[in-house]
C-alpha positions, -999 to 999 in steps of 0.1 A, spaced: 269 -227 219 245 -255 210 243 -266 174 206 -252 175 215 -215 186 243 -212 163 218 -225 130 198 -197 143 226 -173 144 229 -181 111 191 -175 100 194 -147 118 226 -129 97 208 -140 64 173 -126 74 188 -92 68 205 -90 32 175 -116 18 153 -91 27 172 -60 15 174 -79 -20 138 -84 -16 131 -50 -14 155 -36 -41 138 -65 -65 105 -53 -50 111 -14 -54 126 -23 -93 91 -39 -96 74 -11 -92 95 15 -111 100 -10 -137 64 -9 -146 49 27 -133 80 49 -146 102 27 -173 73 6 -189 94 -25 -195 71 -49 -171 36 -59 -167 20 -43 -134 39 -48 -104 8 -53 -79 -1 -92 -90 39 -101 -88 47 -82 -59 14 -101 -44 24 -132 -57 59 -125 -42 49 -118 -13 25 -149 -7 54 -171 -17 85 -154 3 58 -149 37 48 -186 34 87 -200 30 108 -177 54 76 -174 77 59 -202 78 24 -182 76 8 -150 59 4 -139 93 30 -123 90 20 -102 63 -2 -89 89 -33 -111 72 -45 -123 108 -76 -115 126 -81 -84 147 -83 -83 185 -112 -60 177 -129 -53 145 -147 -26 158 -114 -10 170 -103 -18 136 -131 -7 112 -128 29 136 -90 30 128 -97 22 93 -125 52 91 -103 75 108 -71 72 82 -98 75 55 -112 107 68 -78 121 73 -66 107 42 -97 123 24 -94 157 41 -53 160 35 -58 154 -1 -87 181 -8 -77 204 16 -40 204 19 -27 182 -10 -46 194 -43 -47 233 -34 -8 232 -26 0 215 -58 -20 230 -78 6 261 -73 34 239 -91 20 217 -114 -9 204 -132 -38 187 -120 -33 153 -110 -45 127 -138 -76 103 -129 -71 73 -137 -82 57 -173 -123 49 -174 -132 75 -146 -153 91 -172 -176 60 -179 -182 60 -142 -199 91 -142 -240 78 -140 -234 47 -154 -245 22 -125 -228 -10 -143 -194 8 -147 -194 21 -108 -201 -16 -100 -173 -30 -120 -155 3 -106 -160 -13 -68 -152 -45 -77 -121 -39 -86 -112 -10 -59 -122 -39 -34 -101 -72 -51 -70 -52 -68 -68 -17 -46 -76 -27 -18 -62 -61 -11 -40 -64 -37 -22 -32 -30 -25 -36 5 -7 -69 5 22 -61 -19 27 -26 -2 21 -23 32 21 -66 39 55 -75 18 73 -44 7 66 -27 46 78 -59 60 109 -65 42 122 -32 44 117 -35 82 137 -64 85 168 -49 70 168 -25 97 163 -53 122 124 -55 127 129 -21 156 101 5 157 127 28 139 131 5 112 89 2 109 89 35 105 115 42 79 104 13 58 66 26 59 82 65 47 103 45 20 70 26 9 54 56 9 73 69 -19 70 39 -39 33 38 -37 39 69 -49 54 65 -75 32 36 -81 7 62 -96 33 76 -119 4 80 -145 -9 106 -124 19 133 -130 40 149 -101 8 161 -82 -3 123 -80 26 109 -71 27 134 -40 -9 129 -34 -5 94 -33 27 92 -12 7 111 13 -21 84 13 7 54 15 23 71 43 -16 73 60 -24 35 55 15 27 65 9 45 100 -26 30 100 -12 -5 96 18 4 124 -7 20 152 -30 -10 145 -3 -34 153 4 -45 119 -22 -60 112 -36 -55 76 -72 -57 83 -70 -19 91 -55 -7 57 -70 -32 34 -104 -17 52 -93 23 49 -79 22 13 -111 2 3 -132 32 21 -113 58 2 -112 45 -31 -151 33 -24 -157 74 -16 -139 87 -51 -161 61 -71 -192 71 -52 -188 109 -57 -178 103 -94 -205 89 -100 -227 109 -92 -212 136 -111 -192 152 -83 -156 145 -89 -140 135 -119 
């Protein structure tokens, strides 16, 4: 065995327990601030995280699935279609099953100012668009996705699992929202994970979708139609 093959040997057996600690450090992120309060919010460290880790072990946020599509229009259809499903699960299938269990899911602090107020739905978009959309995109389904993949050896099984677990945390990441929004919102992370898997990973397609969505609530609770 050549010196070179047996340093990658090496990389190799390490790739697999740095990235499990990752995600443990990852998934105490999130809990830490959305169910135990004791951190500030975990989506600018987990996306400062995963900037850093992609760039050292990778070489290149590329990785993360940041790259550029083979197709946009492929992309912005894949993007439209996991938002119309996403949209239709929750209203249809989501909200009227929980609403048999538990309260109903709590919107999230401001939604009320939205309501007619142009400069607040602005503001609103800005932030779906910068913090949602790429922000969550990139700590969720970019670092956490990818890491927990990696433990499981980077297979298509492993993908998938990872995405499920993710799911959850993203979840749980909307812990404000009480036990309806946590499932609601596991059901959307597990929507943008598949998205991001059938589009080949690439993050264009979920940082796209979860901007649609989010762009859709502010839009209708604005105009007085959801709250």
């Amino acid at each position: 065995m050549s010196e070179a093959q047996a340093i990658d040997d090496a990389d190799r057996a390490l790739s697999s327990p740095i990235s499990g600690l990752e995600f443990l450090i990852g998934a105490a992120i999130v809990l830490g601030h959305n169910v135990w309060h004791v951190l500030p919010n975990e989506v600018p460290i987990l996306f400062v995280l995963g900037l850093v880790s992609t760039r050292l072990r990778e070489g290149g946020w590329a990785a993360l699935g940041l790259k550029r599509p083979k197709s946009w229009p492929k992309t912005i259809l894949l993007a439209a279609g996991a938002t119309i499903l996403r949209l239709l699960l929750g209203t249809l299938v989501i909200d009227p099953l929980t609403a048999h269990f538990w309260p109903k899911q709590i919107a999230p602090k401001g939604t009320d100012s939205i309501v007619h107020n142009p400069t607040a739905a602005l503001i609103a978009l800005l932030f779906v668009w910068t913090f949602a959309a790429f922000g969550e995109e990139i700590s969720y389904r970019g670092y956490l996705t990818k890491r927990g993949a990696d433990v499981g050896g980077g297979s298509s099984l492993a993908w998938w699992t990872a995405t499920i677990v993710v799911a959850v945390l993203f979840g749980y990441g909307h812990y404000y929202k009480g036990p309806a929004g946590i499932l609601d919102s596991s059901v959307a992370g597990l929507i943008l994970g598949a998205a991001f898997l059938l589009s080949g990973r690439n993050l264009w397609t979920t940082i796209l979708a979860h901007g649609f969505i989010d762009t859709i609530a502010v839009v209708l609770v604005f105009l007085g139609l959801a709250s």
